[in-house]
N, CA, C and O of each residue as an XYZ file, in Angstrom:
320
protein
N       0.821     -1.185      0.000
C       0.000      0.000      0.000
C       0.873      1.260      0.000
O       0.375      2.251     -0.535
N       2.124      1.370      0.531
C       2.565      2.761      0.618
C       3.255      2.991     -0.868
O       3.050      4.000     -1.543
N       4.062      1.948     -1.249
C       4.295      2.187     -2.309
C       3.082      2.647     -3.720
O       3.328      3.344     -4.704
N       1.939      2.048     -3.391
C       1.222      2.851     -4.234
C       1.260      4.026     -4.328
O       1.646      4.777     -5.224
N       0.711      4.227     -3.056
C       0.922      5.916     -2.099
C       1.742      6.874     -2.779
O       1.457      7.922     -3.358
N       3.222      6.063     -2.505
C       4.392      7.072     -3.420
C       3.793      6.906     -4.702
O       3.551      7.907     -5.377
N       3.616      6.154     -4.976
C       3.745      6.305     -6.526
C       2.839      7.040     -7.138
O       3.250      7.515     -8.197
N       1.413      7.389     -6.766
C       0.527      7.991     -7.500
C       0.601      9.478     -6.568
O       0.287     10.459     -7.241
N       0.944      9.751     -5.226
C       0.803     11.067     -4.534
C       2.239     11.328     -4.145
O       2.265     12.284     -3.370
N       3.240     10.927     -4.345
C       4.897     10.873     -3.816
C       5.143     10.601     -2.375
O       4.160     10.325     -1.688
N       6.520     10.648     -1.730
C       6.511      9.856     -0.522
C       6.370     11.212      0.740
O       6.835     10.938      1.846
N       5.645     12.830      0.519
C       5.609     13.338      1.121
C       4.060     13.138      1.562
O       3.589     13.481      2.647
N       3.552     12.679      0.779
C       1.664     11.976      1.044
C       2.225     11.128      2.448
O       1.604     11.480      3.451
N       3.148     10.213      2.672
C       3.142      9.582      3.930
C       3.199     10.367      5.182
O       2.893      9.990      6.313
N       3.540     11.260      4.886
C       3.292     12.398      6.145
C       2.225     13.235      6.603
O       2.184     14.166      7.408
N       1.299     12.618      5.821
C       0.447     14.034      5.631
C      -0.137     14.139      7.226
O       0.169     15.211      7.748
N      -0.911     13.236      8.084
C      -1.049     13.202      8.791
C      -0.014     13.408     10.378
O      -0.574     13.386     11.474
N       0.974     13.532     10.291
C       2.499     13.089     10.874
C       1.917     14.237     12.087
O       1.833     13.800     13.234
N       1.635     15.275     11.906
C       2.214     16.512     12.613
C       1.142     16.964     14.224
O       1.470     17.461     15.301
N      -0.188     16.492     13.671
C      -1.196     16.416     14.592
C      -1.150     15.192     15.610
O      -1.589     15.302     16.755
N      -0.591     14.024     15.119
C      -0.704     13.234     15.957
C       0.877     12.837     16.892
O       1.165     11.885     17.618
N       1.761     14.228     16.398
C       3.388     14.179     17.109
C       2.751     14.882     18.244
O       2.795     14.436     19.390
N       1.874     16.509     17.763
C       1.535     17.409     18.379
C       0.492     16.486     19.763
O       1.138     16.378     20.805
N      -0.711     15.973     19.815
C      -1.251     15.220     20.436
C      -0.424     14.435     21.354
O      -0.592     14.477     22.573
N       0.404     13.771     20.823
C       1.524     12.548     22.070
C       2.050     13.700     22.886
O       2.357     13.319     24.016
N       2.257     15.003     22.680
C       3.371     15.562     23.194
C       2.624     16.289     24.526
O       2.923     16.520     25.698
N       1.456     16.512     23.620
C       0.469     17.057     25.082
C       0.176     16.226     26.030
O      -0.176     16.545     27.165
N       0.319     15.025     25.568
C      -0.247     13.775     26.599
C       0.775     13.199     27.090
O       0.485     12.264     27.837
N       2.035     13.429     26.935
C       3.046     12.994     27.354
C       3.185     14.157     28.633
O       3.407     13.793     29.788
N       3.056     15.295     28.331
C       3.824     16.773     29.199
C       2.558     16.598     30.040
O       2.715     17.124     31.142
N       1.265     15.992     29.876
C       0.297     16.404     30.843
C       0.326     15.340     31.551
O      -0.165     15.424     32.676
N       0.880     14.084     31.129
C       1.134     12.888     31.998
C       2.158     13.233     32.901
O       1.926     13.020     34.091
N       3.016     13.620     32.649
C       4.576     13.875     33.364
C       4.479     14.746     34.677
O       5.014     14.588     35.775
N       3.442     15.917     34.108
C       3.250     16.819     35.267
C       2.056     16.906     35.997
O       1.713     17.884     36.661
N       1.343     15.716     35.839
C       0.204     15.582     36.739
C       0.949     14.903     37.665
O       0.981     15.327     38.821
N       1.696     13.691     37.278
C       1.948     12.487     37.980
C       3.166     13.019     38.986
O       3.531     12.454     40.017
N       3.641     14.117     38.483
C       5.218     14.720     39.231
C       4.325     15.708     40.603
O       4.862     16.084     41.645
N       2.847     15.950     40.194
C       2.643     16.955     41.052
C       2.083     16.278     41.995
O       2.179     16.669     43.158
N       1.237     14.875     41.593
C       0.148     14.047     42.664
C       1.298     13.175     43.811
O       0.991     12.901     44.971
N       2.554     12.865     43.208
C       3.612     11.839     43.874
C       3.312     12.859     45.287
O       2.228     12.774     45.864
N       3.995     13.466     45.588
C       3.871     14.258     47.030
C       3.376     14.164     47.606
O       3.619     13.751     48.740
N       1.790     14.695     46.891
C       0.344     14.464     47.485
C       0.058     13.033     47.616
O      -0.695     12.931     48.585
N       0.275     11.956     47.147
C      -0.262     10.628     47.820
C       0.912     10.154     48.935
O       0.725      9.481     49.948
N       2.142     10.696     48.447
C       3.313      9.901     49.728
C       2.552     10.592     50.803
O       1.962      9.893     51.627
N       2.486     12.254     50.909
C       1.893     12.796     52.258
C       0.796     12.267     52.841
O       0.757     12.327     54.070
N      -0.612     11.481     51.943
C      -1.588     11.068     52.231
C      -0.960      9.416     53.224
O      -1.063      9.344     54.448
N      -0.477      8.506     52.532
C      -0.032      7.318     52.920
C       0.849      7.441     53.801
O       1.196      6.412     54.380
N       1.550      8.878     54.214
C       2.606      9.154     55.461
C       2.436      7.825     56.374
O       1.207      7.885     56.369
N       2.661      6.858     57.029
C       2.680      6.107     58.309
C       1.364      5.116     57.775
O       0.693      4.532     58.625
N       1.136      5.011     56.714
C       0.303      3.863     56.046
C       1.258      2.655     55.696
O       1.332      1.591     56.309
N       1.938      3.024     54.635
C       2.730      1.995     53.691
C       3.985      2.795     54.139
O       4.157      3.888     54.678
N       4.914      1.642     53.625
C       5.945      1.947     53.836
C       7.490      2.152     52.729
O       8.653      2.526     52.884
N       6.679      1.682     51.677
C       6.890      1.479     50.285
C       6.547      2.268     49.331
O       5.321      2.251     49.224
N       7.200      3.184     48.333
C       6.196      4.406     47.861
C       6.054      3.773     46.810
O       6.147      4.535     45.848
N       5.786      2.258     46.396
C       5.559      1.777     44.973
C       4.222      2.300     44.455
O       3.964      2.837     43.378
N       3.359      1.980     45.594
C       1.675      1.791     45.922
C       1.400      3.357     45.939
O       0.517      3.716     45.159
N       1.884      4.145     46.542
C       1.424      5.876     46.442
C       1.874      6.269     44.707
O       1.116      6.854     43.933
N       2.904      5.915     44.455
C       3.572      5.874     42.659
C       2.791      5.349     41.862
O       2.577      6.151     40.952
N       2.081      4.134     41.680
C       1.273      3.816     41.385
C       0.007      4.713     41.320
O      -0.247      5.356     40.301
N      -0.614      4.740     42.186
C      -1.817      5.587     42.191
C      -1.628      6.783     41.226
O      -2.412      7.059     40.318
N      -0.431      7.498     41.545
C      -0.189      8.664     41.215
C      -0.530      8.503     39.611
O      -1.287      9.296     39.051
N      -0.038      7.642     39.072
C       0.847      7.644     37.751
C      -0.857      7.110     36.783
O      -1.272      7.534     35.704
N      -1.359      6.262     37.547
C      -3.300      5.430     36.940
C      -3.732      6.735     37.012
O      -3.985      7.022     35.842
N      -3.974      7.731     37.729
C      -4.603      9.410     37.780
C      -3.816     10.388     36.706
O      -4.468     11.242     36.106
N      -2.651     10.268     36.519
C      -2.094     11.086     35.650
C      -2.370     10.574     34.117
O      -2.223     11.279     33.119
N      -2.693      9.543     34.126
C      -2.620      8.576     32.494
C      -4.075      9.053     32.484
O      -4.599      9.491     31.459
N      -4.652      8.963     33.548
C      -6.482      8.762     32.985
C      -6.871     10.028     32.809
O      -7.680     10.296     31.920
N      -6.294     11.099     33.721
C      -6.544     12.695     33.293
C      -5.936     12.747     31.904
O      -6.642     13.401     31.137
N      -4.591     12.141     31.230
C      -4.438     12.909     30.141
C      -5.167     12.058     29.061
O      -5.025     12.593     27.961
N      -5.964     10.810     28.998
C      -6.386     10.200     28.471
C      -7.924     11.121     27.911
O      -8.262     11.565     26.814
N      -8.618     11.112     29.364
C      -9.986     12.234     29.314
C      -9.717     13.862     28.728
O     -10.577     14.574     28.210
N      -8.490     14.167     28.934
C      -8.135     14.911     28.160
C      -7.607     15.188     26.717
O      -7.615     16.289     26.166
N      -7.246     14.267     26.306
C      -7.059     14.181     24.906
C      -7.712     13.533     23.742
O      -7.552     13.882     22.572
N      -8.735     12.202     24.314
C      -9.695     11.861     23.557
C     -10.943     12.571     22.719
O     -11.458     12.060     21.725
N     -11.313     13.772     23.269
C     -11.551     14.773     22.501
C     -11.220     15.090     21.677
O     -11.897     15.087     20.649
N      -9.355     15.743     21.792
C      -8.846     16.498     20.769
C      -8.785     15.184     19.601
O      -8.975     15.470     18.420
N      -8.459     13.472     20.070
C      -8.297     12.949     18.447
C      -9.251     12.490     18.109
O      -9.162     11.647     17.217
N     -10.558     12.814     18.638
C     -11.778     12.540     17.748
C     -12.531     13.592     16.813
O     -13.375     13.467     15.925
N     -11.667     15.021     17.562
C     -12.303     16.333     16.393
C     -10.859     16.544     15.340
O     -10.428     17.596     14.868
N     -10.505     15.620     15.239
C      -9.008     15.692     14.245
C      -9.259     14.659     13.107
O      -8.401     14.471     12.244
């Protein structure tokens, strides 16, 4: 199939889409990174003298940061 691609639209047709969906990862990457960098604190402080292990507060943190940028970006790639 791509070689068709090139051949009847050239091999800059394989990009055409490229730029919205770099742009998209990047928001969901930076909104993953800094939810999850801001909640870590906030759950170690919550679990203070609970656990003793910050796998389980890291965890939490990181399922809340994926699912905020998830609810957040499923929008933008369904109006794209």
């Amino acid at each position: 199939a791509a070689l068709r691609i090139v051949e009847a639209e050239g091999p800059k047709a394989l990009t055409a889409g490229l730029a919205p969906t770099v742009i998209g990862y990047g928001i969901e990457g930076a909104l993953k990174f800094g939810v999850y960098e801001t909640l870590k604190p906030i759950f170690l402080a919550a679990c203070d003298g609970i656990v003793t292990d910050p796998t389980q507060p890291y965890l939490v943190a990181a399922i809340c940061a994926g699912a905020l940028a998830s609810i957040i970006l499923c929008p933008m790639e369904e109006t794209r």
